[in-house]
N, C-alpha and C positions, 0 to 999 in steps of 0.2 A: 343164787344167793349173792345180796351185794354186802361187800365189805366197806366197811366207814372206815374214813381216816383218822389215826391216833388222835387223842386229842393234842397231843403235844403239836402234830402234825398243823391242827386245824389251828391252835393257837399262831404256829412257825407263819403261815399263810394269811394271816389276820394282820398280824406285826407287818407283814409286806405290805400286805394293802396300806396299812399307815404310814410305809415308809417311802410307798410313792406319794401320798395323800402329803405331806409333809414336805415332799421335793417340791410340789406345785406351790404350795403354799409358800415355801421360801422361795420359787420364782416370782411369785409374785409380789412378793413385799418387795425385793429387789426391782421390777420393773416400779413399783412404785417411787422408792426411793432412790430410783435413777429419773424420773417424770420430777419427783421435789427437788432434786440435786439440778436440772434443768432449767429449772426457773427462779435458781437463785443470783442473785446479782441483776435479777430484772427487777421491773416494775410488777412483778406480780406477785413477790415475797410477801405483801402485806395485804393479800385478796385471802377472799372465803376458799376458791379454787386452793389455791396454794396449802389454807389451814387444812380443807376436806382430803387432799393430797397424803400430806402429813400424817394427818391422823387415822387415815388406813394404812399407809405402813406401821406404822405404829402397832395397830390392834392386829395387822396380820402378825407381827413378831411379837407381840403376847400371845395368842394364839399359837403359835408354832412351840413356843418355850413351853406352854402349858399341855401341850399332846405332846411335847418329846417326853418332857418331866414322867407324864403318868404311860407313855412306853415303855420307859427306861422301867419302871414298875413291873413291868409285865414280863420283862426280860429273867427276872429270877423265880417262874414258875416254875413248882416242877409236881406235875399230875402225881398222886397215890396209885402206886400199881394196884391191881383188883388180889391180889394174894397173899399181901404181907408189906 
């Protein structure tokens, strides 16, 4: 017989997964906006490079604030026991 994990359980395991999903992604807006922070005070400040740069850190930390937001949601579940 195989036994399933609670669902509390499954939801706890879910949340993780986003909360590594979530680490990557603020790595990466950070390596971003350390490559923008790199090329300012050059001559590339006012290139498409530089905007296209920008504007994916950008949408990675909207991104991030909009999965933490609807985590944080997720965080006050609490399953219906089967008996009362």
């Amino acid at each position: 017989m195989v036994k399933t994990a609670s669902r509390a359980t499954r939801l706890s395991d879910a949340l993780s997964k986003i909360d590594e999903g979530l680490s990557e992604i603020e790595a990466l807006a950070d390596e971003m906006d350390s490559w923008r922070d790199n090329m300012q005070g050059t001559n590339l400040e006012n290139t498409e490079k530089y905007s296209r740069v920008e504007e994916t850190a950008d949408t990675l930390r909207q991104g991030y604030d909009d999965i933490e937001s609807a985590r944080g949601d997720l965080d006050s579940v609490e399953f219906p026991g089967m008996f009362g």
